[in-house]
C-alpha positions as CSV (number, residue, x, y, z in Angstrom):
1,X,32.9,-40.2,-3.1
2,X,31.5,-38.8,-5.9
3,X,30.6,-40.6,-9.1
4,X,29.7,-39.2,-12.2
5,X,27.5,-41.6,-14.7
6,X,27.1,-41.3,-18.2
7,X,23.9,-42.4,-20.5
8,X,23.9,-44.5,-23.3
9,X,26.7,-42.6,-25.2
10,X,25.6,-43.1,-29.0
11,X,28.2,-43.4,-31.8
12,X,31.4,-40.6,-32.7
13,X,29.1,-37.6,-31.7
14,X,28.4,-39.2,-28.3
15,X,32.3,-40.5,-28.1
16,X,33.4,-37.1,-28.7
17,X,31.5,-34.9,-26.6
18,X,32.6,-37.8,-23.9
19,X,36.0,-36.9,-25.0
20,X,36.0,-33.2,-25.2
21,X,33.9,-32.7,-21.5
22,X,34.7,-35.2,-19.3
23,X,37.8,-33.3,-18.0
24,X,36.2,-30.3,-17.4
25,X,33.2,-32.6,-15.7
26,X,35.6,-34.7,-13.2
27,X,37.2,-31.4,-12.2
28,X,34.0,-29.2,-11.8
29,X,32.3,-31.9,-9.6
30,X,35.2,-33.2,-8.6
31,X,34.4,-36.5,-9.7
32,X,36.6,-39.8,-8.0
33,X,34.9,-42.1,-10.4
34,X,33.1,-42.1,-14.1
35,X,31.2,-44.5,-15.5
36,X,29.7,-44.8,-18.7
37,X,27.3,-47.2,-21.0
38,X,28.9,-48.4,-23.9
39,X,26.9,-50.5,-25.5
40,X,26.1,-47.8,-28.8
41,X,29.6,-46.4,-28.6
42,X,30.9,-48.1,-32.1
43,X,28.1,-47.0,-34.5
44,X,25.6,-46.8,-32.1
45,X,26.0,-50.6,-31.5
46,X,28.6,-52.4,-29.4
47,X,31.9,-51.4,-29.1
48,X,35.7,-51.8,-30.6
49,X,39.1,-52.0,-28.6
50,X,40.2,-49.2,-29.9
51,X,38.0,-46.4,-28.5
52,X,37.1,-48.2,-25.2
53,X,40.8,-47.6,-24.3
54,X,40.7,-43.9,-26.1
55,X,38.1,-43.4,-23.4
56,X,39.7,-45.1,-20.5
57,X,42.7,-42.9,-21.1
58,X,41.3,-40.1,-21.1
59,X,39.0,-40.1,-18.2
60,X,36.2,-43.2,-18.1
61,X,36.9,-45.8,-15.0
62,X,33.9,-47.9,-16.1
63,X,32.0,-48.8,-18.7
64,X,28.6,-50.9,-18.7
65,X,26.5,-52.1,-21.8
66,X,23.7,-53.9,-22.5
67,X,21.5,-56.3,-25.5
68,X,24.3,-54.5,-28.2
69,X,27.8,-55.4,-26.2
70,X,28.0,-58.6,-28.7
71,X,26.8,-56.9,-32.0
72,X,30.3,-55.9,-33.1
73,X,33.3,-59.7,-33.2
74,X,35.7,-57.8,-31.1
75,X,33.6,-57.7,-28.2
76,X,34.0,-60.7,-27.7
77,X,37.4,-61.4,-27.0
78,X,37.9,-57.8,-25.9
79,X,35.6,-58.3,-22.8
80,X,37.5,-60.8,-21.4
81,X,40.4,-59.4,-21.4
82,X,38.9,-55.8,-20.2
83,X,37.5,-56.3,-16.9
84,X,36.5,-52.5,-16.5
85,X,34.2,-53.3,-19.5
86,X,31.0,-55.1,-17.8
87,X,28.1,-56.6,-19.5
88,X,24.4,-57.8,-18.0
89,X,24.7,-60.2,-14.9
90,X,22.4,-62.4,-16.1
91,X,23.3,-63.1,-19.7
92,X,23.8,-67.3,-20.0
93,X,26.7,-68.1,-17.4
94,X,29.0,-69.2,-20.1
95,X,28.7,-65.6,-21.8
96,X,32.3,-63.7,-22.0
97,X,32.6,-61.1,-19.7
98,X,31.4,-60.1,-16.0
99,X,28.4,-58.8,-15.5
100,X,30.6,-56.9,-12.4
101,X,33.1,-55.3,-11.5
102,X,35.2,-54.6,-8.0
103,X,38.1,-52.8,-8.1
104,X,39.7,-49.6,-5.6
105,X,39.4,-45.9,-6.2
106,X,41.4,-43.4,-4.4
107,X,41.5,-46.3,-1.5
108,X,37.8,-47.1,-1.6
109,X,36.4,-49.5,-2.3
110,X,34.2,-49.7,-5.4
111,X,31.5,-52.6,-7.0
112,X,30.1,-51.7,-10.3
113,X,27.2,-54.2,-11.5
114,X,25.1,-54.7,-14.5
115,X,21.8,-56.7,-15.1
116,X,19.2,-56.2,-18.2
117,X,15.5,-55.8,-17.9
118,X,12.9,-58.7,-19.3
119,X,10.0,-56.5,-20.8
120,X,10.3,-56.0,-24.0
121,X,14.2,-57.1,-24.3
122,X,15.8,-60.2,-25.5
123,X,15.7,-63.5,-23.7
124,X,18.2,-62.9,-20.6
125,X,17.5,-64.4,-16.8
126,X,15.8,-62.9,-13.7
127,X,17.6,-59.7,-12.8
128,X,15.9,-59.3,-9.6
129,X,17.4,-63.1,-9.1
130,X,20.7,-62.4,-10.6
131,X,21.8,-59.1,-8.9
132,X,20.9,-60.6,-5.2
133,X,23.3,-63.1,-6.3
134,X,26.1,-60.9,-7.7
135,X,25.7,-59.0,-4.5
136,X,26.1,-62.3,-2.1
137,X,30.0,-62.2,-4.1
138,X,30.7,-58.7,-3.5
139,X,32.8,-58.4,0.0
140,X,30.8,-57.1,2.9
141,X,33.7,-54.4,3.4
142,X,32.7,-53.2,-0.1
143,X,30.4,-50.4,0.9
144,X,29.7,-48.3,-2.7
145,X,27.9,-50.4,-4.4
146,X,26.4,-49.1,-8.1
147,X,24.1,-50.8,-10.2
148,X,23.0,-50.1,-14.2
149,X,20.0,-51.3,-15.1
150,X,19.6,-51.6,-18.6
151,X,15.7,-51.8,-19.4
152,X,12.7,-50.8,-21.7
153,X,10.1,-50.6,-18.9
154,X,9.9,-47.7,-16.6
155,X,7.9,-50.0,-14.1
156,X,10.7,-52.7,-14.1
157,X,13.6,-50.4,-13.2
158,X,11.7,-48.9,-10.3
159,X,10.9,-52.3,-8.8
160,X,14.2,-52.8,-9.3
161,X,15.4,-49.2,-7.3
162,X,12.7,-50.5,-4.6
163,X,14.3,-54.0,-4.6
164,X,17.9,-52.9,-3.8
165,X,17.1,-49.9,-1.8
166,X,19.6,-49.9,1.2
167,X,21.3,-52.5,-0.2
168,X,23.5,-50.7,-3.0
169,X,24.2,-46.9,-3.2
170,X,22.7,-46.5,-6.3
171,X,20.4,-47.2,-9.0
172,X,20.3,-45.6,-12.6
173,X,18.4,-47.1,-15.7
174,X,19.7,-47.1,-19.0
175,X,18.4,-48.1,-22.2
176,X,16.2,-45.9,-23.7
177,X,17.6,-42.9,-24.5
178,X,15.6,-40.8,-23.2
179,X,16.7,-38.8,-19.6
180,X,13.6,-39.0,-16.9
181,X,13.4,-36.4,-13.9
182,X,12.8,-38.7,-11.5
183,X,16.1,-38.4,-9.5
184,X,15.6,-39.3,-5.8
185,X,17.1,-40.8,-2.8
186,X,14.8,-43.7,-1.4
187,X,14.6,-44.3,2.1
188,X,17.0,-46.9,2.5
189,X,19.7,-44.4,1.3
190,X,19.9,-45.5,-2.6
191,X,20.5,-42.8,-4.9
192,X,17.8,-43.7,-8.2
193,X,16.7,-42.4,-11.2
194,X,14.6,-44.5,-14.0
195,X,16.8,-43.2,-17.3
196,X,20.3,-41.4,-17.0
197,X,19.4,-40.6,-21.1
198,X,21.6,-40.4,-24.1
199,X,24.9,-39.1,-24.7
200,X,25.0,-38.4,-28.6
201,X,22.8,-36.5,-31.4
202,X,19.4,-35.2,-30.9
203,X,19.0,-34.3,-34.9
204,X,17.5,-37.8,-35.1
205,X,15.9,-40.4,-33.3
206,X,17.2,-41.5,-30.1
207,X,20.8,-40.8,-31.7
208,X,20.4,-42.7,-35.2
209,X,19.1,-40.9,-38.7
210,X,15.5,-40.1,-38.7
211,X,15.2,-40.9,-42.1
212,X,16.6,-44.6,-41.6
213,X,14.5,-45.1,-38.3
214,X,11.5,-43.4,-40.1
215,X,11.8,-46.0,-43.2
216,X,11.8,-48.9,-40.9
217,X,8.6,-47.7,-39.3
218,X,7.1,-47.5,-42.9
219,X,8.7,-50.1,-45.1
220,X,9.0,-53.8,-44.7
221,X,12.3,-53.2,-46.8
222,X,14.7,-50.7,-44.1
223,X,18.4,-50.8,-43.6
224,X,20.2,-50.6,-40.7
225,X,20.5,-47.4,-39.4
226,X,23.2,-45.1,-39.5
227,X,23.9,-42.1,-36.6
228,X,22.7,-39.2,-36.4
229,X,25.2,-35.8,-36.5
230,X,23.9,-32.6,-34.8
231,X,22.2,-31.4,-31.6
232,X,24.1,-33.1,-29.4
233,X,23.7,-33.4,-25.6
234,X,25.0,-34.9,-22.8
235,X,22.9,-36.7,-20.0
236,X,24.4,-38.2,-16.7
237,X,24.4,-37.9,-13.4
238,X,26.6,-37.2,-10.1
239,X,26.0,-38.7,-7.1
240,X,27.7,-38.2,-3.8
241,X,28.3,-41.5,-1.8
242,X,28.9,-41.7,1.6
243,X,32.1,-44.1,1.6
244,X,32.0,-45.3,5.5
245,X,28.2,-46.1,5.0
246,X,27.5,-46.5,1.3
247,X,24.3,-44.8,1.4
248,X,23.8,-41.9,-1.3
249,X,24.1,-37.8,0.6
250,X,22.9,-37.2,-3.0
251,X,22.0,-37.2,-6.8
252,X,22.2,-34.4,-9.6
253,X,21.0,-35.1,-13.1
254,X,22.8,-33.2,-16.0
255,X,21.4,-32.3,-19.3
256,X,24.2,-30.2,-21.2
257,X,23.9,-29.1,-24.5
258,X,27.5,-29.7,-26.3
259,X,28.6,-28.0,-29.5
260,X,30.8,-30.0,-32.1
């Protein structure tokens, strides 16, 4: 099987470089399953009905998020009625949503999970905890197995790779915004790599206006910041899953410069 994963895709020049690729993407590596994070797709925070489903229609299987799934109403009730739409496992247990999701592609068998880091992110529970749990509920016949860790710390989300290793097919940080080139298959036959980067404009800082992220570094009086438009990239990754086994052949990081 092979799966192609999407970084933090930022706001409309993120969406639409999403939009205008992943065809040409599923067919070039022939791709059985695409996943994306959503969590900065509306804005560059949270998400509305209305383009999750442009994107599902056109090409995304699953999307993950993170601390900004809730910053936008219409999460809310959107969530629970999208269960391709996942947010972190170990949010409160009475938080809408799933923090999984298992559902069948091209006759496989597929689990897609989601847990948040702890260092230097809001309040949420052990992941390490939460994702052993999460696991326990996923059928044993469910070999691919595909985790997004959505952290700050580097160090966190390779204890994390280390934690699961042979025990999901693969590992891949979100988050920051920022691709690493630390792609690797650990022993155990779990496909990793710290930060599958941003999906949106590079004109500014991690996707939002430099001037608006610049004032908040420098003022005690910022607004919220608004997207950046320009220099825009794509970052993921494809990985090729053994489906009889689970365990990763291998992993390819993409960095693709898209014009708009």
């Amino acid at each position: 099987m092979k799966v192609l994963m999407f970084g933090d895709v930022v706001a409309k020049p993120g969406r639409i470089a999403v939009l205008e690729r992943i065809q040409d993407l599923r067919e070039q590596h022939q791709i059985d399953l695409a996943i994306m994070n959503a969590e900065n797709l509306a804005g560059g925070f949270s998400v509305t009905p209305s383009l999750c489903e442009q994107l599902f229609a056109n090409g995304i299987d699953v999307m993950t998020s993170g601390n900004h799934i809730f910053d936008k109403k219409e999460a809310i009730d959107y969530i629970r009625k999208q269960p391709r739409l996942i947010r972190p496992a170990n949010y409160p247990p009475n938080t809408p949503g799933s923090g999984y999701w298992v559902g069948e592609v091209k006759g496989v068998a597929v689990a897609v999970a989601n847990v948040m880091g702890r260092v230097f992110m809001p309040p949420s529970d052990d992941p390490f905890r939460i994702i052993d749990q999460v696991l326990k509920s996923v059928p044993a016949e469910v070999k691919v197995r595909i985790v997004d860790v959505h952290a700050e710390a580097t160090s966190e989300k390779v204890a994390m790779g280390w934690h699961l290793d042979g025990k999901v097919s693969v590992v891949v940080g979100t988050h920051t915004h920022v691709q690493t080139a630390d792609e690797r298959i650990l022993p155990e036959g779990t496909a990793y790599l710290t930060d599958l980067g941003m999906t949106g404009s590079y004109a500014g800082v991690i996707g939002m206006n430099k001037s608006d992220v610049i004032a908040r570094f420098t003022s005690v009086i910022a607004k919220r910041a608004e997207h950046s438009s320009g220099q825009v990239r794509i970052c993921a990754a494809v990985i090729d899953i053994d489906e009889a086994t689970g365990r990763a052949r291998s992993i390819e990081r993409l960095n693709l410069g898209h014009d708009q």
